[in-house]
N, C-alpha and C positions, 0 to 999 in steps of 0.2 A: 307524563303525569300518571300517579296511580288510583285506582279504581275507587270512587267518590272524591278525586280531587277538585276536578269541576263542578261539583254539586256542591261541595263545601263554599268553594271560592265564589258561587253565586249568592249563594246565602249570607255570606258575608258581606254580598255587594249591597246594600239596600235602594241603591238610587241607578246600578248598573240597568242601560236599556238595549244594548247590542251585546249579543253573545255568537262569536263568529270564531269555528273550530278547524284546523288545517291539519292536516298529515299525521296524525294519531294514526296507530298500527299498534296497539295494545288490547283492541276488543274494547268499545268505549260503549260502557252503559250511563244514560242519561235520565236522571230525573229533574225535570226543570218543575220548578216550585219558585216562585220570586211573583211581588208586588208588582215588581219595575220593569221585569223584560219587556220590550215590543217587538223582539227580532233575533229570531236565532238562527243560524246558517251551521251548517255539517259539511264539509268538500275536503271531497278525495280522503276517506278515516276508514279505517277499521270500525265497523258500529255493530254492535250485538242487541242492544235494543233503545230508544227514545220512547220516554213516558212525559208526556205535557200535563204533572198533577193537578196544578191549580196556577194559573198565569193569569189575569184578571185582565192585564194590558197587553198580553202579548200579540199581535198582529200577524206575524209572517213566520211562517218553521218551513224553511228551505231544503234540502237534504241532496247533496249530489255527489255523485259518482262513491260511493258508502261500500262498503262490501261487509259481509259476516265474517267474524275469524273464522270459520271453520266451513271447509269448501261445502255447496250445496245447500248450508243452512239460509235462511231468510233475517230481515231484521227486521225486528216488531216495533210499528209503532203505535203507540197508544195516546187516545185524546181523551181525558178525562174534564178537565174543566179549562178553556180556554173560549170565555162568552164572543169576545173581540180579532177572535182568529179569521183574517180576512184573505190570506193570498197563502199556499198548501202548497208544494211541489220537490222535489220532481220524484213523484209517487212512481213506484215501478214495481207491476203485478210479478215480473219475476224475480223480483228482489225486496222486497216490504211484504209485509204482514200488515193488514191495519188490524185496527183494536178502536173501537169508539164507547166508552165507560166499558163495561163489564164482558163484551160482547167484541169476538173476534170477526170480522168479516170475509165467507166465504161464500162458494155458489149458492146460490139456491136457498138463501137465507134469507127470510121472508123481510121485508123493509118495512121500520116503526120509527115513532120518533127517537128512539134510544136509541137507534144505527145510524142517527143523521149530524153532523153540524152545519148547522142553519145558518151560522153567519159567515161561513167563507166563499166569498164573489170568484176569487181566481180560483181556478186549478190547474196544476202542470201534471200531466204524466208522459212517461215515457216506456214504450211499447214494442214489445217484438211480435208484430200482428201475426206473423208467421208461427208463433206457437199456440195453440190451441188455448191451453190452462191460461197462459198469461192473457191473451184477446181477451177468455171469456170475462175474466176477473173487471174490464175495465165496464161495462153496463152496471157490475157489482159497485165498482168506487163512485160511481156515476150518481147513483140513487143516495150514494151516503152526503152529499152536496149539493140538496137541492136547489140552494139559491145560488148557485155559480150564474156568471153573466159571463165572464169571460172565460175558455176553454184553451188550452194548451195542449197539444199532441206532439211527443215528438219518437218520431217511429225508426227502432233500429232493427240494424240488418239482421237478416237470421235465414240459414238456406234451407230451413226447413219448409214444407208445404204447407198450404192454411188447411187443405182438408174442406169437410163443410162447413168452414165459418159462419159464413151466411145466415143460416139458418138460426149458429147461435143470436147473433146480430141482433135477427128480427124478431128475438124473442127479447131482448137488451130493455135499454131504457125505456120508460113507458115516459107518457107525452107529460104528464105532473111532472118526476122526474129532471125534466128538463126543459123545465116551462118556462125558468130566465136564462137559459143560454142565448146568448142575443150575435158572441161574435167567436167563432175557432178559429186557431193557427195552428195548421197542420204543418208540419217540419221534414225533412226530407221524404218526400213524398216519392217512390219509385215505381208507379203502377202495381203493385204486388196485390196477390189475391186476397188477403186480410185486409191491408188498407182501402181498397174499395171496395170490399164490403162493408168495413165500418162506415165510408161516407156514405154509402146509399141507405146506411143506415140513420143516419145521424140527416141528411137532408133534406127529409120530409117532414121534420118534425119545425119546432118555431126558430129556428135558428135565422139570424137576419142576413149576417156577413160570414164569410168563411174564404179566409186568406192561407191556399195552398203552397208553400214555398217547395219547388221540386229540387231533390236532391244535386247538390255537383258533381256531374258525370267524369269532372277531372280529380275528383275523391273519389265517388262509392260509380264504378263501373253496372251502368246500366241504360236501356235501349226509351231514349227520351218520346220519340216517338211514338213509343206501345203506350209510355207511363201518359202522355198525352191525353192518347185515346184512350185508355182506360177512364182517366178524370172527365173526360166529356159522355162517357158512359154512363157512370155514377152519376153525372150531372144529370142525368134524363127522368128524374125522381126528384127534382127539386119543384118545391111549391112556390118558394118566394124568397128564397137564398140569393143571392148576390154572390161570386163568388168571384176571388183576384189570384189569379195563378201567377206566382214570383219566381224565379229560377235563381238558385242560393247561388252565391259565390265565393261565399265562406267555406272552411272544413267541413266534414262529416261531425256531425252532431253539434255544429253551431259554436261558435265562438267561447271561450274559457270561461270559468261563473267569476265574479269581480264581485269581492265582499262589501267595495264602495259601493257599485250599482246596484246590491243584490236589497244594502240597508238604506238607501236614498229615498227615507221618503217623501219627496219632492217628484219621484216616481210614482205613480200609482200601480204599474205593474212591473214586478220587477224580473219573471220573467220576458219579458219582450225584450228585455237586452241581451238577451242569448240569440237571438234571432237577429239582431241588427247587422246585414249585410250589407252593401251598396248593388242597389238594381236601376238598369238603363230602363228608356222607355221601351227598349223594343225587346224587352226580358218581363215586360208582363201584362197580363191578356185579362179582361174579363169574359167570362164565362158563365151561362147558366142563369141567365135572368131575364125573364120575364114577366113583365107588368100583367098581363092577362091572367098569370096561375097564382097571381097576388091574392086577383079579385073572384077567381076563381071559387 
């Protein structure tokens, strides 16, 4: 299809409510503008930029596995008027630009209401904690979503060093910020020095449940034991988390996106189907909770 095909062929739809895009390699710029949408998905495209103009119904902007035509460049996406936009993902600081109305989202850019959308519950992102600029960026998305309740993490490999993460971390989210996070799904989780910084970050604040799925050692070769004890590390800063360590048994980075599951909804979350592995009972451990740091 050539460049405003799909913007046309929307506009034309008036009562179209799934917009769901596959295998585009043309550099796909989108303006979604429609009454009707409530669901639009992007997987596996060439995508140069997404702009959400004005969607009054639309619900869910999905985005996986995307690339820029042009090595190195980013894809911008921008939310201009979508009141009903409920479930965001899979946002990746080293691949997306965001844009929220007139105002691009970068470090160190002070938080107002005009950098936030207030009505989306889910977020997915997906992180290489191991780079600096990408970690730092995610406390940046963090603040733009205040009323998430459900959190999505899903952390890819990268051999680079985190450096002093850390530090960024606990300068990250502030406790407003992420005052309705209630439950995160951390996704292969390897002990690496950026991911447990972010949990020690992320689990002293109100967060209630936090389901760890550690990585499959028969995909991503890593020392289960260290990643262990690293997560029982991190745990030593929990106030009142609850926390369920899974050991995946799916692929490296979770199961194919499914445009049926992704538009189902009959689901309220539709990333959690990336993640549906089969785990035995003795493939998962609680960890981290104490009733005394509750009341604490």
């Amino acid at each position: 299809m050539g460049e405003g095909d799909v913007d046309s062929m929307v506009a034309s739809s008036p009562v179209l409510e799934i917009l769901s895009i596959q295998g585009s390699h043309k550099g796909l710029r989108l303006r979604i503008v429609s009454q009707s949408l409530r669901c639009v998905q992007i997987c596996s495209s060439v995508v140069e930029n997404v702009t959400v103009v004005k969607a009054p119904r639309l619900e869910r902007l999905i985005l996986q596995g995307g690339r820029h035509a042009a090595s190195g460049l980013c894809t911008m996406v921008s939310i201009l008027d979508a009141p009903k936009l409920h479930s965001f993902g899979f946002l990746e600081p080293g691949n997306h630009v965001l844009g929220i109305g007139d105002t691009v989202i970068m470090a160190g850019i002070k938080e107002s209401a005009a950098t936030t959308v207030a009505s989306v519950k889910i977020l997915s992102l997906n992180v290489r904690f191991g780079v600096p600029n990408e970690a730092r960026m995610v406390p940046m998305f963090l603040k733009c979503f205040p009323n998430v309740v459900r959190l999505h993490i899903m952390s890819r490999k990268c051999n680079r060093s985190a450096g002093k993460l850390s530090l960024n971390f606990q300068e990250g989210p502030t406790e407003s910020a992420m005052l309705h996070i209630k439950e995160m799904h951390f996704c292969e989780f390897r002990g690496e020095q950026g991911e447990v910084a972010f949990l020690k970050s992320i689990f002293p604040k109100v967060l209630e449940t936090a389901v760890i799925i550690m990585a499959n050692p028969s995909f991503t070769p890593f020392s289960v034991a260290v990643a262990f004890s690293k997560l029982k590390e991190a745990s030593e800063v929990i106030r009142c988390c609850q926390v369920l360590l899974l050991k995946s048994t799916g692929p490296e980075g979770g199961k194919a996106w499914s445009f049926k599951e992704g538009s189902d909804f009959s689901c309220e979350d539709p990333f959690s189907t990336v993640e549906s592995s089969v785990f035995t009972p003795e493939q998962s451990k609680f960890i981290g909770f104490d009733e005394s740091r509750k009341q604490a």
